[in-house]
BARODO-80973 format. One line per 5 residues: number of its first residue (from 0); their letters; for each residue z, y, x of N, C-alpha, C. Coordinates in nm, 3 decimals. Atoms other than C-alpha are relative to their C-alpha. Layout:
residues N
NUM	A	Z,Y,X,Z,Y,X,Z,Y,X | ... $
end
This chain:
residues 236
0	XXXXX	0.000,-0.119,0.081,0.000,0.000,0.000,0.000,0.125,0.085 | 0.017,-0.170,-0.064,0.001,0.375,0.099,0.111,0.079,-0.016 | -0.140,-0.140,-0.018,0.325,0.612,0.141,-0.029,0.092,0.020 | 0.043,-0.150,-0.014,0.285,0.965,0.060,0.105,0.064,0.059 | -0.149,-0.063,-0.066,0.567,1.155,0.297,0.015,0.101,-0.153 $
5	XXXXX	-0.081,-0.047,0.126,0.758,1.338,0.007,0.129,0.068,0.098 | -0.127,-0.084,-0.047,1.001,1.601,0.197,0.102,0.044,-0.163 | -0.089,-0.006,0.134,1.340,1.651,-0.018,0.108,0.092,0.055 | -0.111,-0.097,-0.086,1.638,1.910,0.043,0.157,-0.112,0.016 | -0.067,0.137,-0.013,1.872,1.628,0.181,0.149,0.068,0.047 $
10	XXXXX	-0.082,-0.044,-0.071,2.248,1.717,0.248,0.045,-0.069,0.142 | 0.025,0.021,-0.149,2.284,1.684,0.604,0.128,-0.070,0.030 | -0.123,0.104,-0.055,2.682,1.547,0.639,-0.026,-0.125,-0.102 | 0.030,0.178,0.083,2.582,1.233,0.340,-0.121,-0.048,0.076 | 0.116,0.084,-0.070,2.270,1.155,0.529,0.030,-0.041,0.098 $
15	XXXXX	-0.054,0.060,-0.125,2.462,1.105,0.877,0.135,-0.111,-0.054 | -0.153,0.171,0.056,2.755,0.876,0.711,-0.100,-0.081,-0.059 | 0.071,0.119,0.035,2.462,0.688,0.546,-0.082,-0.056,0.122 | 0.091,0.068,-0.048,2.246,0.641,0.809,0.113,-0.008,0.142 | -0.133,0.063,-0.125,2.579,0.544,1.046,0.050,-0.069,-0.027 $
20	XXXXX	-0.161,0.036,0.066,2.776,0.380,0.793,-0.026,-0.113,0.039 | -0.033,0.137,-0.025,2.883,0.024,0.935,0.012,-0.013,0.202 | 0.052,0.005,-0.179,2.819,0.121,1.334,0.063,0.089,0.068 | -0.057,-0.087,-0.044,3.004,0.289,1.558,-0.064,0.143,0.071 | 0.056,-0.090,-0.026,2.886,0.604,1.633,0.054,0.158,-0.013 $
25	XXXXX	-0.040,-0.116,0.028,2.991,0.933,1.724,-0.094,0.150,-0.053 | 0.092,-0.136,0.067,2.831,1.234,1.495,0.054,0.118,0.043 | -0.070,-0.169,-0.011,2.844,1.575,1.615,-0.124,0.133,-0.089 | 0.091,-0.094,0.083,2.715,1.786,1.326,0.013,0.179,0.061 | 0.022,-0.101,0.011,2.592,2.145,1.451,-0.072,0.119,-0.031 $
30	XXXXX	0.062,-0.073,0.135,2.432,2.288,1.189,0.043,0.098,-0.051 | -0.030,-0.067,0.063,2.509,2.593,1.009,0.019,0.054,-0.113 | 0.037,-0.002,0.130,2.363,2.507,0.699,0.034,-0.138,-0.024 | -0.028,0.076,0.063,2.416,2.228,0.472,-0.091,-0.080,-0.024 | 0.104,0.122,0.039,2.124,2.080,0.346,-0.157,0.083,0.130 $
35	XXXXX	0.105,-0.046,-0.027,1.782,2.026,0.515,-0.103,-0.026,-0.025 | 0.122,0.048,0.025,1.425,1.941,0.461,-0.064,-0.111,0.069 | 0.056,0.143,-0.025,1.312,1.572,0.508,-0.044,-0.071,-0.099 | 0.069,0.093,0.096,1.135,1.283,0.403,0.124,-0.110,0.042 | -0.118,0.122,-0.020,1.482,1.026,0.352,-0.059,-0.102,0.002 $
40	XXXXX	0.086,0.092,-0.022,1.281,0.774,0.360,-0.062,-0.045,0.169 | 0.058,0.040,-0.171,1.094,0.763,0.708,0.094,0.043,0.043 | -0.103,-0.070,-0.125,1.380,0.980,0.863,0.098,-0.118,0.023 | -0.086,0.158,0.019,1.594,0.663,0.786,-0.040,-0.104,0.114 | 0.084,0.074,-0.122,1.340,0.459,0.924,0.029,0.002,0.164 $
45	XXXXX	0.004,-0.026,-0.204,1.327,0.634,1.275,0.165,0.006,0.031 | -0.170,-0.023,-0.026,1.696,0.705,1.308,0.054,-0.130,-0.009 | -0.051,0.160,0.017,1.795,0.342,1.213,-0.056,-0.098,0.117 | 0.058,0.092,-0.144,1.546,0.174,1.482,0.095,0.027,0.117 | -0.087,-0.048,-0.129,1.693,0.453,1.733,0.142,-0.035,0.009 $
50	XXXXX	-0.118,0.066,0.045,2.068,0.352,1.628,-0.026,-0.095,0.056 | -0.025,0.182,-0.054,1.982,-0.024,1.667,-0.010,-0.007,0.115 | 0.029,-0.038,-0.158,1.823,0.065,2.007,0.091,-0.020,0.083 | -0.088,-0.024,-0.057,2.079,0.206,2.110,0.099,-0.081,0.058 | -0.112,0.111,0.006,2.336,-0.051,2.050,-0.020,-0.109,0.036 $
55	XXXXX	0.005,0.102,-0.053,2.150,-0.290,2.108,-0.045,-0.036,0.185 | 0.043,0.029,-0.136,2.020,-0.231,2.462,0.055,0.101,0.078 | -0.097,-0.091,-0.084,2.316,0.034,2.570,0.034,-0.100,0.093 | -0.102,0.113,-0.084,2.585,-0.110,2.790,0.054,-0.064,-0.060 | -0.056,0.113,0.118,2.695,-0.409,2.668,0.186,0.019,-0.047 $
60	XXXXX	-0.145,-0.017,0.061,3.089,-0.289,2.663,0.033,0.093,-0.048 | -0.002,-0.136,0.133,3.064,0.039,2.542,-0.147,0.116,0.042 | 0.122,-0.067,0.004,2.717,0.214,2.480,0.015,0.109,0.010 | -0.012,-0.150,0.005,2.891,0.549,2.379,-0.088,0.081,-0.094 | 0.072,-0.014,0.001,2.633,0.602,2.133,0.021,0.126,-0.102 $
65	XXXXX	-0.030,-0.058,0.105,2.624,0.912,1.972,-0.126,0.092,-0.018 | 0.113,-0.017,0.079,2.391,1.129,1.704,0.056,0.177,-0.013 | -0.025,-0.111,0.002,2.365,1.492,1.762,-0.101,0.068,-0.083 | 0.052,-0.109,0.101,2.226,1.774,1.510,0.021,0.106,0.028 | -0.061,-0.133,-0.038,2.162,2.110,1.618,-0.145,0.087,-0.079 $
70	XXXXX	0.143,-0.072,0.042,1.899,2.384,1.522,-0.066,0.024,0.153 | 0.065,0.008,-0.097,1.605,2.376,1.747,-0.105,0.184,-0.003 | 0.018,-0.142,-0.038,1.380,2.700,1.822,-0.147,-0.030,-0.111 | 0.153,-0.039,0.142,1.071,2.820,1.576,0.069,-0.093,-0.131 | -0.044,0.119,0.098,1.348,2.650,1.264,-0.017,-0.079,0.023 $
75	XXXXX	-0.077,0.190,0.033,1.328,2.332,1.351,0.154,-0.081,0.020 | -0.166,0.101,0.029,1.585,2.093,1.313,-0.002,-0.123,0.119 | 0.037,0.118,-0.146,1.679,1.854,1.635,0.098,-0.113,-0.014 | -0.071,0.127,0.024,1.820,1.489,1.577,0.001,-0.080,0.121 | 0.022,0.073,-0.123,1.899,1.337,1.887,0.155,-0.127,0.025 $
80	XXXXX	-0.075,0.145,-0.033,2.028,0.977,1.951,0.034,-0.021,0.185 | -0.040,0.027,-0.155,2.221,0.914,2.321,0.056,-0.107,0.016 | -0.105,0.072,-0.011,2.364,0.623,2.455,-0.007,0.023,0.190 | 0.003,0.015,-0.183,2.459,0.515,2.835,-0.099,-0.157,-0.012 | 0.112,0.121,-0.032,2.200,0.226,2.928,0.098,-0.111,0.047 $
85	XXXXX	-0.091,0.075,-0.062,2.287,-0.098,3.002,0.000,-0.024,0.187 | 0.027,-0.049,-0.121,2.320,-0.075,3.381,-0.066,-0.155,0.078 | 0.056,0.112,-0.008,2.155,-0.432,3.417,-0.164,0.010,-0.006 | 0.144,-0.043,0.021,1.828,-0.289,3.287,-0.062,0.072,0.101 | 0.060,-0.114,-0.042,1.554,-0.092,3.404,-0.030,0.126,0.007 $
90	XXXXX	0.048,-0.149,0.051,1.520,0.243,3.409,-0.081,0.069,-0.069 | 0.105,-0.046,0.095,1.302,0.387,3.117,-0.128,0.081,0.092 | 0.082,-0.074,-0.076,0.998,0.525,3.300,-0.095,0.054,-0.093 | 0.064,-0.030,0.116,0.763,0.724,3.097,-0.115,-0.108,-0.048 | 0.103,0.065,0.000,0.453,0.473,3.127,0.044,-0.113,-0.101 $
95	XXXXX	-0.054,0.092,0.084,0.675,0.238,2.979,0.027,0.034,-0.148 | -0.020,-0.109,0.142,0.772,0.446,2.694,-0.124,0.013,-0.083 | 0.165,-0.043,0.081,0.417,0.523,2.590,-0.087,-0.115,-0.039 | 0.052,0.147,0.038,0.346,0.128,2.614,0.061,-0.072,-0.144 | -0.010,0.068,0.097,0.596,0.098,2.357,-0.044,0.032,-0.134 $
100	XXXXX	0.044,-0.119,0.127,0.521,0.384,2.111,-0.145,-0.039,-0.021 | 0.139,0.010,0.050,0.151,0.289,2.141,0.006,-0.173,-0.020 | 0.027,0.150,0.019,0.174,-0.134,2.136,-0.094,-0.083,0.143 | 0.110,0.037,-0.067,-0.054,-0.119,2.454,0.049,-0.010,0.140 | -0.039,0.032,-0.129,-0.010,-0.285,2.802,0.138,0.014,0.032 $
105	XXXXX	-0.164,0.073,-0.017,0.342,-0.420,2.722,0.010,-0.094,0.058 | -0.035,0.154,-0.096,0.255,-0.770,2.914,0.060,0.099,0.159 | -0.035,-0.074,-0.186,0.287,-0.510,3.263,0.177,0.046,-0.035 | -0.184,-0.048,0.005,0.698,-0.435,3.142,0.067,-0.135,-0.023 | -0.078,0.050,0.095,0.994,-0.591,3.099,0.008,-0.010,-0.140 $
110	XXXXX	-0.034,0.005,0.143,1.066,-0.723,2.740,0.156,-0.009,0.019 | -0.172,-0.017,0.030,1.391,-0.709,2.580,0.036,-0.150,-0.045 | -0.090,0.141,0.012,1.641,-1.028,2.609,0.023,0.004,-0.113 | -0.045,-0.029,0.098,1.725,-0.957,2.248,-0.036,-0.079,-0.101 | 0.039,0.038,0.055,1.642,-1.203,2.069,-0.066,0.045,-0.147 $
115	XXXXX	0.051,-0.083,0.109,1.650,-1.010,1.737,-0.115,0.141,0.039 | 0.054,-0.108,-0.067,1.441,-0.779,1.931,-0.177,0.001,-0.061 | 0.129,0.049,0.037,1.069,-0.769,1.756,-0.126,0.090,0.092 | 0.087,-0.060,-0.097,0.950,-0.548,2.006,-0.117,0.132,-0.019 | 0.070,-0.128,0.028,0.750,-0.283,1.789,0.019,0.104,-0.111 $
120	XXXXX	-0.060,-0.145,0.077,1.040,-0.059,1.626,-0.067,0.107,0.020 | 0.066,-0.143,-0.042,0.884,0.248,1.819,-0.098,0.046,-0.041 | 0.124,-0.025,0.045,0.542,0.157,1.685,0.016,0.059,-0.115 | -0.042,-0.036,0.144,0.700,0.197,1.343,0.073,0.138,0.010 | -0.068,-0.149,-0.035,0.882,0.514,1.456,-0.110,0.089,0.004 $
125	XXXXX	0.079,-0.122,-0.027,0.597,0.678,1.582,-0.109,-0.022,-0.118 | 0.093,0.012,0.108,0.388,0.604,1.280,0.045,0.103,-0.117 | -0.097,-0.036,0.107,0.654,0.697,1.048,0.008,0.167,0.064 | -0.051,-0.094,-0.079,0.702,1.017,1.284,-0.150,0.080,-0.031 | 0.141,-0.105,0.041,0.311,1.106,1.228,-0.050,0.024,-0.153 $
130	XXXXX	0.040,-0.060,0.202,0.316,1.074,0.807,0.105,0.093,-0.019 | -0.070,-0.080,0.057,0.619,1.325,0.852,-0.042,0.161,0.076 | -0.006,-0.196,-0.081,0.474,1.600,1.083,0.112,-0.023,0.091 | -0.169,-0.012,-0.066,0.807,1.532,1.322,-0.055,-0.046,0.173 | 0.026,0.030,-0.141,0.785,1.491,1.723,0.130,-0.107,0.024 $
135	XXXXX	-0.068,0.029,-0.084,0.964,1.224,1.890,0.031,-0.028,0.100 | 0.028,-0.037,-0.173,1.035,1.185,2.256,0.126,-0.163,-0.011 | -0.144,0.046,-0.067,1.253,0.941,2.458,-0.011,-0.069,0.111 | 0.002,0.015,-0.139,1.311,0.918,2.784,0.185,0.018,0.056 | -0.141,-0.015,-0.044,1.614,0.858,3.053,0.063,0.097,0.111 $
140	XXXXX	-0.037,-0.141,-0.070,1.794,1.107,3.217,0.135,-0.008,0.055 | -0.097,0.013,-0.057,2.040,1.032,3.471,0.095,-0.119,-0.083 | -0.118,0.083,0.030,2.351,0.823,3.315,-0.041,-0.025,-0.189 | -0.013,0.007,0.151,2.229,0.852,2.949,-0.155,-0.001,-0.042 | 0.117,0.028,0.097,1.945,0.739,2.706,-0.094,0.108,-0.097 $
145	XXXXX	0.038,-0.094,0.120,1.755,0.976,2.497,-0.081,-0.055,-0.151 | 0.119,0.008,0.078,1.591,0.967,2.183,0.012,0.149,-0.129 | -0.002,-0.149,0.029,1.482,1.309,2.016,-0.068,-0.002,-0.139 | 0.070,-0.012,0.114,1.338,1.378,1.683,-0.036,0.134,-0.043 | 0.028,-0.125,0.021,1.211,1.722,1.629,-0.062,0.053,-0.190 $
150	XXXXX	0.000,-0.048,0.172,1.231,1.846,1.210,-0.075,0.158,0.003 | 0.056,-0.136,-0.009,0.983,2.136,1.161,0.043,0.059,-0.133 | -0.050,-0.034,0.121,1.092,2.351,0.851,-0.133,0.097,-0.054 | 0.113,-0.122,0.036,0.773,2.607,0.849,-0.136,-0.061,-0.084 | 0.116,0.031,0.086,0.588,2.352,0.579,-0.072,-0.063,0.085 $
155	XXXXX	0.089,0.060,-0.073,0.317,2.166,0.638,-0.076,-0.010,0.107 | 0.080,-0.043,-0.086,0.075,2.112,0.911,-0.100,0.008,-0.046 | 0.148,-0.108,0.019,-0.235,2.304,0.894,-0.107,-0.112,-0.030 | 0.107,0.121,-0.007,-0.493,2.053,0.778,-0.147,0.072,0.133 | 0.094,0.000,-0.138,-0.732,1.984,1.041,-0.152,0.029,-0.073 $
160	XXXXX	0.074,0.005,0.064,-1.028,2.012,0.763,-0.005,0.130,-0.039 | -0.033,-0.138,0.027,-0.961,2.369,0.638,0.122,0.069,0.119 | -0.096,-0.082,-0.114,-0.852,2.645,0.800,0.063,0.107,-0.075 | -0.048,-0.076,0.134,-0.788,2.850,0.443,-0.082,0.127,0.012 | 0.087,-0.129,-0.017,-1.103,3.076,0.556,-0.128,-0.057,-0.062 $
165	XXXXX	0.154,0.063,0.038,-1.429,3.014,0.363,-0.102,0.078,0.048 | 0.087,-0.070,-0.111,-1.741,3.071,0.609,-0.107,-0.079,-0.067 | 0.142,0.074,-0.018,-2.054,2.908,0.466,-0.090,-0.006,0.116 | 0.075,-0.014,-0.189,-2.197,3.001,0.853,0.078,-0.087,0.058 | -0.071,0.107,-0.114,-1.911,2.793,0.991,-0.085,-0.101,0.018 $
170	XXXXX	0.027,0.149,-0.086,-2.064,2.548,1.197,0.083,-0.117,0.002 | -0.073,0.170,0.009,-1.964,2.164,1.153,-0.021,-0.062,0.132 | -0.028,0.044,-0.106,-1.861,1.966,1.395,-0.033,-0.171,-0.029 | -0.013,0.106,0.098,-2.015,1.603,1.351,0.074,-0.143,0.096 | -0.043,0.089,-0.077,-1.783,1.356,1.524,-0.006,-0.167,0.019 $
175	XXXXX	0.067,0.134,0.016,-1.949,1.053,1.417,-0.051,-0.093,0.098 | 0.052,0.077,-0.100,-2.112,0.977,1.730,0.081,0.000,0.140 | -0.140,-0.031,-0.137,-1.775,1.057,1.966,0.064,-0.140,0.024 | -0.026,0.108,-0.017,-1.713,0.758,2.164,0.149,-0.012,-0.047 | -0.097,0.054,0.030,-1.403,0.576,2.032,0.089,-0.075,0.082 $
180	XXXXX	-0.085,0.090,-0.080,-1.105,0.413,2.191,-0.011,0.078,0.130 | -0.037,-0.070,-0.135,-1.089,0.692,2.467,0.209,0.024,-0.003 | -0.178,-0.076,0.014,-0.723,0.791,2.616,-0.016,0.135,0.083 | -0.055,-0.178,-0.042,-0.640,1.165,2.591,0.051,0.045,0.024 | -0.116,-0.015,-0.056,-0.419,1.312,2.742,0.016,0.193,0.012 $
185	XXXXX	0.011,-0.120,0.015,-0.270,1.688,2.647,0.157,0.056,0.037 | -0.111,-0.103,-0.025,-0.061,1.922,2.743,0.026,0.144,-0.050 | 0.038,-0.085,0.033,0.045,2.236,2.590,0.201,0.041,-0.051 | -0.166,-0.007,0.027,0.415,2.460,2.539,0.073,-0.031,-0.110 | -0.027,-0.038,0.152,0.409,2.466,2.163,-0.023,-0.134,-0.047 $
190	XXXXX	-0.006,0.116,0.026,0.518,2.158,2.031,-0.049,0.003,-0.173 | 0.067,-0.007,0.143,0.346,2.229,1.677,-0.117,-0.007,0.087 | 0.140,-0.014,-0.042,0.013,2.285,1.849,-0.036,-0.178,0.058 | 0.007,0.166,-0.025,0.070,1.926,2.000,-0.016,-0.105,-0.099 | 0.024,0.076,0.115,0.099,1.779,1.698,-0.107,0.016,-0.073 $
195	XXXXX	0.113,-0.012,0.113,-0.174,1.917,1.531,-0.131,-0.087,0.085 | 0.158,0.073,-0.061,-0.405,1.823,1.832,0.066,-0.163,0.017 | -0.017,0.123,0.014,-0.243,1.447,1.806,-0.063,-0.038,-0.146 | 0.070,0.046,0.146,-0.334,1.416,1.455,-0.127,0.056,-0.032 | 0.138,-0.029,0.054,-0.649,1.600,1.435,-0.096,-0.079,0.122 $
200	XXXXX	0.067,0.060,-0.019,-0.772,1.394,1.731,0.024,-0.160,-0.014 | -0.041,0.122,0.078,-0.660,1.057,1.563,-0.110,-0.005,-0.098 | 0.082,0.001,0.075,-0.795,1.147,1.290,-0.208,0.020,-0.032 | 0.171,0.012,-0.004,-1.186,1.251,1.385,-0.010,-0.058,0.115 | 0.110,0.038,-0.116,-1.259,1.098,1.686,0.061,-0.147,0.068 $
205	XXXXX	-0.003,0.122,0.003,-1.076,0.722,1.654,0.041,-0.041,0.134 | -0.078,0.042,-0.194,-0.867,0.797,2.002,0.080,-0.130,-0.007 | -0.075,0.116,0.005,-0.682,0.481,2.111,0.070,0.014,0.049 | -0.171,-0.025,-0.060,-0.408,0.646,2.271,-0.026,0.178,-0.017 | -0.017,-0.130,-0.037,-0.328,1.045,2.261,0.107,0.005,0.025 $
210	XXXXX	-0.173,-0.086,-0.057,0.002,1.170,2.499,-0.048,0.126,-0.004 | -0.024,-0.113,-0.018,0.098,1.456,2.476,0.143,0.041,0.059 | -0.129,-0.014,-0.115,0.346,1.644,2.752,0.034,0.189,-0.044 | -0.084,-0.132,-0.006,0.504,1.995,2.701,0.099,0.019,-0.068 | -0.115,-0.004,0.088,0.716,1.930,2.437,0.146,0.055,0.018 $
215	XXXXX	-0.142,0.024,-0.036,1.026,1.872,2.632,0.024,0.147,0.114 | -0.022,-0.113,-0.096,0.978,2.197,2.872,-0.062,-0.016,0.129 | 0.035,0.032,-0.171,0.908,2.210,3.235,-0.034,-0.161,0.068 | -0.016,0.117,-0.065,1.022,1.841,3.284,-0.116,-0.069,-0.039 | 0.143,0.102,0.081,0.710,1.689,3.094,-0.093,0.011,0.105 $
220	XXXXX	0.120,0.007,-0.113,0.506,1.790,3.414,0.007,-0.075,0.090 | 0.065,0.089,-0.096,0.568,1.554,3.649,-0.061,-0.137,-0.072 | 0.069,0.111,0.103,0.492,1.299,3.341,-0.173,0.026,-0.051 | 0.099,-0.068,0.002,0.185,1.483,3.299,-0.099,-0.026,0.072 | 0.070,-0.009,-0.159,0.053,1.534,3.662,-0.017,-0.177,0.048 $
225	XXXXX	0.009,0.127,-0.035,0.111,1.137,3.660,-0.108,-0.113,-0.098 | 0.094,0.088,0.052,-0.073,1.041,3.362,-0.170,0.036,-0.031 | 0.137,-0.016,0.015,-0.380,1.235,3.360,-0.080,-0.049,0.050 | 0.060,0.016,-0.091,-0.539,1.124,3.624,-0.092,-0.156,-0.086 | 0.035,0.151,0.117,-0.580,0.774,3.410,-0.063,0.025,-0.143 $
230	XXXXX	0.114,-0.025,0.136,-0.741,0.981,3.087,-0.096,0.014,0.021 | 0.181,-0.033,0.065,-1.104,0.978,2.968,-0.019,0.160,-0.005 | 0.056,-0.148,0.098,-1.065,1.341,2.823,0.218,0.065,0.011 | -0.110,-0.125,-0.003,-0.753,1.661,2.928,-0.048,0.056,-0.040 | 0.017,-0.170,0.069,-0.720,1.918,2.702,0.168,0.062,0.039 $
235	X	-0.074,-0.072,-0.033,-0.522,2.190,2.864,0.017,0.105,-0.092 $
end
């Protein structure tokens, strides 16, 4: 079937006791407001994988895992999952990260001992993460785990089809004959602009991988400077 994202004004302290309740987890609500704008549904989704994640592949005696809420910059809203790693593991490297979020050239990593482990929560994250408009990230950073979720509040994204200007002169663009299954690779400061060029080149031109690096600030460049070199097609 088909899921239409459906954003709802969700109160923000019942949605963290539901999507915690049974697991240990420390919440640090810093919010100012009360309710916010989501789809409860997928946000569930991604937050529940990241949770299990967490717990399940922290440190095995105490993960530490906790779920922070703050306001992020241009209104958005920032949901971020931490634990400490288990110190047995490997170190999250980005390449790895992007193998899991995309499904592609996971035989070259470690898998997870986990038996309950099915190996393509992230895929379902980042799916769920592109029918809501939402960025997520996650990467490791010294002693602790990340996983980030970025809530935009400024409405929809801009369809990639209209631009809300009617030009009968506009020139079409016909992407029909744009080879398929390229990997793209973008960079750019404005983590809305990233998203739009992830989903508008998904959507016309049948990419088989698009990263995108600026999101996170400065640090996204040596992740950057490491994976271009391996794309078909940079857009700077």
């Amino acid at each position: 079937g088909i899921y239409i994202s459906t954003q709802a004004s969700v109160n923000v302290q019942h949605f963290l006791s539901d999507v915690t309740m049974g697991r240990a987890i420390k919440v640090e609500n810093e919010l100012d407001v009360g309710t916010i704008q989501l789809d409860p549904v997928l946000m569930d989704l991604i937050l529940d994988n990241a949770l299990a994640n967490a717990v399940k592949h922290g440190h095995p005696k105490d993960p530490d895992v906790r779920l922070t809420v703050r306001a992020g910059p241009d209104r958005s809203t920032v949901l971020q999952v931490s634990n400490i790693p288990n110190p047995h593991s490997e170190s999250l490297t980005a390449e790895f990260v992007q193998s899991m979020f995309y499904g592609q050239g996971r035989g070259k990593h470690h898998r997870s001992s986990d038996l309950l482990s099915s190996g393509i929560g992230l895929q379902q994250a980042r799916r769920a993460a592109l029918a809501t408009g939402t960025d997520i990230s996650l990467w490791q950073q010294d002693s602790r785990v990340y996983f980030q979720i970025v809530l935009y509040s400024n409405g929809p994204l801009p369809s990639m089809d209209q631009d809300g200007i009617e030009d009968e002169d506009e020139d079409t663009v016909d992407a029909s004959a744009f080879p398929t299954g390229l990997h793209i690779c973008c960079v750019d400061d404005n983590a809305l602009s990233l998203r739009t060029m992830e989903l508008g080149l998904q959507r016309h031109t049948s990419a088989a991988q698009v990263e995108t690096y600026g999101q996170n600030g400065p640090g996204d460049v040596p992740q950057f400077m490491a994976h271009a070199p391996k794309a078909d097609i940079i857009v700077f």
